[in-house]
N, C-alpha and C positions, 0 to 999 in steps of 0.2 A: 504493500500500500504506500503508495507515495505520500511523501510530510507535506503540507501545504507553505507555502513562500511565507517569510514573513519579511513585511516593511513596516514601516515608521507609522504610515495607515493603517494598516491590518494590528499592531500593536497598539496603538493609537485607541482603536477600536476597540482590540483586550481589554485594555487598562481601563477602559471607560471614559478618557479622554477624551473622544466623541463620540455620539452615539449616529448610530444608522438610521434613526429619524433627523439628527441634526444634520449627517451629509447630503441625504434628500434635501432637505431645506436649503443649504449652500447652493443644491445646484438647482434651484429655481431660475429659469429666466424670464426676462421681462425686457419690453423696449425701452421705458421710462427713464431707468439709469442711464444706458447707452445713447438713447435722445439727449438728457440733460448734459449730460459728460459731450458729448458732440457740440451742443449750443454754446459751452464755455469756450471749446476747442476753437471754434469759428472765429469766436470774439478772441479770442487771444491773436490766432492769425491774424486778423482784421487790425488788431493793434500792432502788430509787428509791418504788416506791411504799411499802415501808417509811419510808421518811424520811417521808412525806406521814405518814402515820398519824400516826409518832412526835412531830410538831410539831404535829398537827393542833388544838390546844389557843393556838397560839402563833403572833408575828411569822413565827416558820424553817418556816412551810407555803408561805410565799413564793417563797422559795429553792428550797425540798423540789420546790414546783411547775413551778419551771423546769426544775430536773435533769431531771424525770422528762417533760417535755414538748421537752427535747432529744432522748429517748432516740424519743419517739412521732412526733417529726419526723422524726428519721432512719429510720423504716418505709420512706421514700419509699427509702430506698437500695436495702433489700431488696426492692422491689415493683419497682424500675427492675430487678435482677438477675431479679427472676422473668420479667420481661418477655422477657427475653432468653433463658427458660430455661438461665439458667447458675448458677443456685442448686444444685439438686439435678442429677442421672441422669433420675429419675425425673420423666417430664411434668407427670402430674395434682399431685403435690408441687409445685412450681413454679407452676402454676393455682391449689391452694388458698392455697397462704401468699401469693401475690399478690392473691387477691378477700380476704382477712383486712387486710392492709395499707391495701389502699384503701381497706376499711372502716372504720379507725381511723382513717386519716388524709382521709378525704371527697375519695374520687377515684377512682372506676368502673375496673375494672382493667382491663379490652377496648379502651373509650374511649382509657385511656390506650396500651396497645401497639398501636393505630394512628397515635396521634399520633406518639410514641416512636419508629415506624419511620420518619415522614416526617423526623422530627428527625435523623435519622441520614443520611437518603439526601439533605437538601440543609443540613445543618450550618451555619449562620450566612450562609446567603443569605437577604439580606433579602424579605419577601415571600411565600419558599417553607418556610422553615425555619415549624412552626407555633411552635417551644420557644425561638425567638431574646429574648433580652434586650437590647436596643438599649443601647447606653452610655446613661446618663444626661447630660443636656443639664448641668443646674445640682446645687450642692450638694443642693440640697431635693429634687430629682427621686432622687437616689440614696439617703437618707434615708428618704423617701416607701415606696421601693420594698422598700427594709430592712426597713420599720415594721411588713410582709405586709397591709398592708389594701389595695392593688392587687389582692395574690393574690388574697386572702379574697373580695373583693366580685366576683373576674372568675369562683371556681371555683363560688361560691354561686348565679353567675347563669350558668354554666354546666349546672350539675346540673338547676337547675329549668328552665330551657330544653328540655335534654335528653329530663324528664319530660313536658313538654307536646308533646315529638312535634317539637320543633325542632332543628334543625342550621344552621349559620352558613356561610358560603359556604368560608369555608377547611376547616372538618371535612368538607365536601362532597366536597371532593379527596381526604384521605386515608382516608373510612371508606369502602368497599365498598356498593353499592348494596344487595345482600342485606342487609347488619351491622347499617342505621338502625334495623329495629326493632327489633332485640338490644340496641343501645344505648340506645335509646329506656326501651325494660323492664330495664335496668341501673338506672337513673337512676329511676325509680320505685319498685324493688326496695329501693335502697338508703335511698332518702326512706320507702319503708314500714317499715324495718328501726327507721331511727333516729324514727322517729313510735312504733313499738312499746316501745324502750328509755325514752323521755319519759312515756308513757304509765303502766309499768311501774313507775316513779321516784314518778309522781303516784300510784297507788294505792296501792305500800309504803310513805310517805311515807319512801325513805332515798333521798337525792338524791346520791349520795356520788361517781358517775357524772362529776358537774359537777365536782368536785374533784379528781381523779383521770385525770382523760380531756379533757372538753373543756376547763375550763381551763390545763391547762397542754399540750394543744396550742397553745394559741394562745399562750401566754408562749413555746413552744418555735423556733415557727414561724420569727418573725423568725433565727433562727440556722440556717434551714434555707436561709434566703432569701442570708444571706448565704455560704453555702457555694456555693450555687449560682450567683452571680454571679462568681466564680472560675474555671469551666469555660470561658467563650467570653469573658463581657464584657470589653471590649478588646483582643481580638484582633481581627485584620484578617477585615473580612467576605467571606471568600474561599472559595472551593472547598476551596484545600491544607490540607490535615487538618494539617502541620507549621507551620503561619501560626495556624490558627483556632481550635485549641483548649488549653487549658492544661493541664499535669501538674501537681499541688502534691506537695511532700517535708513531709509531716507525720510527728506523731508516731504511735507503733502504737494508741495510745488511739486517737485521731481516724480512724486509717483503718481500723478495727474497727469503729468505729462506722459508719463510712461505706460498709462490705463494700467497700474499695479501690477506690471511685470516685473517689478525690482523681490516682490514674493512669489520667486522664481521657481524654490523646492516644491511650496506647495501649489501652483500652477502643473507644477510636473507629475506630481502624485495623482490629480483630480483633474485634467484639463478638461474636462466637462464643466466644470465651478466656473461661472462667469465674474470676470474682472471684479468688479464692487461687491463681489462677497470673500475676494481673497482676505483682506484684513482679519474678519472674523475670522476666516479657517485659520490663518496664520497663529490667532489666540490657541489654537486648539492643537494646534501640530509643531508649535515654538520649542517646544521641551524633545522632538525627534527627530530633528531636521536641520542641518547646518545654518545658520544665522552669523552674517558677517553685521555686528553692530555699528559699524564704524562706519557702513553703506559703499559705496561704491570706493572713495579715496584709499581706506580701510582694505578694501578687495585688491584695490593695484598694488599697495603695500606691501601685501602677501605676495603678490605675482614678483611683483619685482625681487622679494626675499628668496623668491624661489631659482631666478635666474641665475641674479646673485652668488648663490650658493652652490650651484650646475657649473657657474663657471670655477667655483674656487677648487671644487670635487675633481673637476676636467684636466 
């Protein structure tokens, strides 16, 4: 007779820690959160890109440009929630503001929730995981990776890959034999879209696009890069979900902006639990689950201990 697995959930559970009417309840959803959290989202961009305007004249378009290309980085948070359908109730709500997302931020929203489920189902195994982040070898390697032009040049040869009818041997495993051509015509869709926008710019001669959009996605990126190095890199590359992945205790700013993916373990335990009820499960599962208190700065401190110490071992 086989033992049954035990996680931090399943003991969790034991212990009485939570109960299996409470985890039904967490994973209620509802459009209302997802609506409200959206409405603020808006208005925060809407202010960001006022600063842009308002400097537009001046040195503080600089500054104006990163704000508001932090805020277009973090799409990806809300495109990870729609993946999961735990945005809204509502499915095709979830679908649209997911293919929006990816729009802004050049990333196929299909593409991405195939990968996203394989990321889930073997989480920081090397080899199987597609979304793994390898610790960085040397200082420069972790720098490098900060900098997003890793990202940049792997999702830009991604997409036109995609478009040419290509897939690489690891998307082979997790997209569906039927999906290739849907991904395929993703990926050209989206290269048609952003040729019509360039196009569009060239004729009105008002290029304002570039200011507003793609540049300060790219100023925003590298701070996307490094939130996301926080979730696994250095943790043990293991199966147990209380080894491999991180919790960060940030501020409400920051996890608003992040639709509460900075409570990363238990997202990963329950990804059915919609956004605005991680907090609470976080009360319920804090005592099984890695918790980095110090939040994100606190997470690179470690990484960097970790390189640190690789080189001095070497």
């Amino acid at each position: 007779m086989s033992q049954a697995i035990v996680t931090p959930l399943t003991q969790a559970l034991a212990e009485g820690k939570l109960t299996r009417e409470e985890l039904k309840g967490f994973m209620q959803r509802s459009n209302k959160p997802g609506l409200r959290h959206l409405a603020i989202w808006i208005l925060v961009l809407a202010c960001t890109t006022t600063l842009i305007t308002l400097s537009w004249n001046s040195w503080l378009i600089w500054p104006a440009m990163f704000l508001q290309g932090v805020v277009l980085a973090h799409h990806f948070s809300l495109q990870h929630e729609c993946v999961h359908y735990t945005v809204f109730r509502t499915r095709w709500l979830n679908d649209l503001v997911g293919q929006i997302c990816g729009l802004i931020i050049i990333l196929p929203h299909r593409f991405f929730r195939y990968e996203h489920c394989d990321h889930h189902t073997y989480t920081q195994l090397t080899g199987e995981d597609p979304e793994l982040i390898p610790l960085p070898k040397t200082l420069g390697e972790y720098l490098l990776y900060l900098s997003a032009l890793p990202y940049w040049r792997g999702k830009f040869t991604e997409l036109f890959r995609h478009a040419f009818g290509n897939l690489s041997e690891a998307e082979l495993r997790f997209i569906p034999k039927e999906e290739h051509q849907s991904a395929y015509w993703d990926a050209r869709r989206m290269l048609a879209i952003y040729a019509a926008i360039i196009l569009a710019m060239a004729i009105t001669g008002w290029w304002g696009l570039i200011w507003y959009w793609i540049i300060p996605l790219f100023l925003g990126e590298p701070v996307m890069r490094f939130v996301r190095m926080t979730e696994h890199v250095g943790r043990p590359t293991v199966a147990q979900m209380s080894e491999n992945t991180r919790t960060n205790l940030v501020s409400k700013p920051v996890s608003f902006l992040c639709w509460n993916m900075n409570y990363h373990a238990e997202h990963h335990y329950v990804a059915s639990v919609p956004f605005h009820a991680l907090p609470r499960l976080h009360e319920k599962l804090k005592d099984h689950i890695f918790v980095e208190k110090g939040g994100y700065l606190a997470a690179h401190r470690d990484i960097l201990r970790q390189i640190m110490q690789r080189k001095v071992e070497a």
